[in-house]
N, C-alpha and C positions, 0 to 999 in steps of 0.2 A: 527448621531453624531460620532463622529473622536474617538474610544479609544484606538489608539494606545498609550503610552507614547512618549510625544515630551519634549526636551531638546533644550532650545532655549539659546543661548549663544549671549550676543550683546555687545557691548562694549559702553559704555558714552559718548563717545568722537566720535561714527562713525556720517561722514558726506556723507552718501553713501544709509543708512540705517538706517532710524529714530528713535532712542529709543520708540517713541507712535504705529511707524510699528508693533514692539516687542509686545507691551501691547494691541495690538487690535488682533494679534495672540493669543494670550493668551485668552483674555476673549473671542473667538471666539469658542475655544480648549476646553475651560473650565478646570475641573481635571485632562486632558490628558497633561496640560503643565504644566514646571517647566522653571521656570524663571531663569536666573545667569544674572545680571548685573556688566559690568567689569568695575570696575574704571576706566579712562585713557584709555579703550582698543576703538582703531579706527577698520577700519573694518574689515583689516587683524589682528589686534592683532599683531602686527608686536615691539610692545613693549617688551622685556623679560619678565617684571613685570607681565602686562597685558596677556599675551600668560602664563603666568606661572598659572597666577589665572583662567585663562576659563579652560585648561585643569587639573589644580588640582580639579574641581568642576565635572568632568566628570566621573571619578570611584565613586565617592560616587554616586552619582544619578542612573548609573548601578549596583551598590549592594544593589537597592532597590527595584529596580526589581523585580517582583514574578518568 
């Protein structure tokens, strides 16, 4: 079993990379994953919004860190 911490970022909108791809990671991962789902964000995040919200979600999840 996988326990590293995974921090999976995907955006709603990707047509590249399936939102259910994400979520079969995850239960795969089990504990070891944390989910962000980005509104609007395609696969680059190529949006300001969307690019603003995956990496505003990235320090809080690394200051939980042990």
């Amino acid at each position: 079993m996988i326990k590293i911490p995974w921090l999976l970022l995907h955006g709603i909108a990707d047509d590249v990379v399936l939102p259910a791809d994400t979520q079969l990671v995850q239960r795969l991962l089990g504990d070891a994953a944390s989910v962000v789902m980005v509104e609007d964000g395609d696969h680059s995040f190529s949006q300001p919004e969307s690019k603003r919200q995956a990496t505003d979600s990235i320090v809080p999840w690394l200051r939980m860190l042990p």
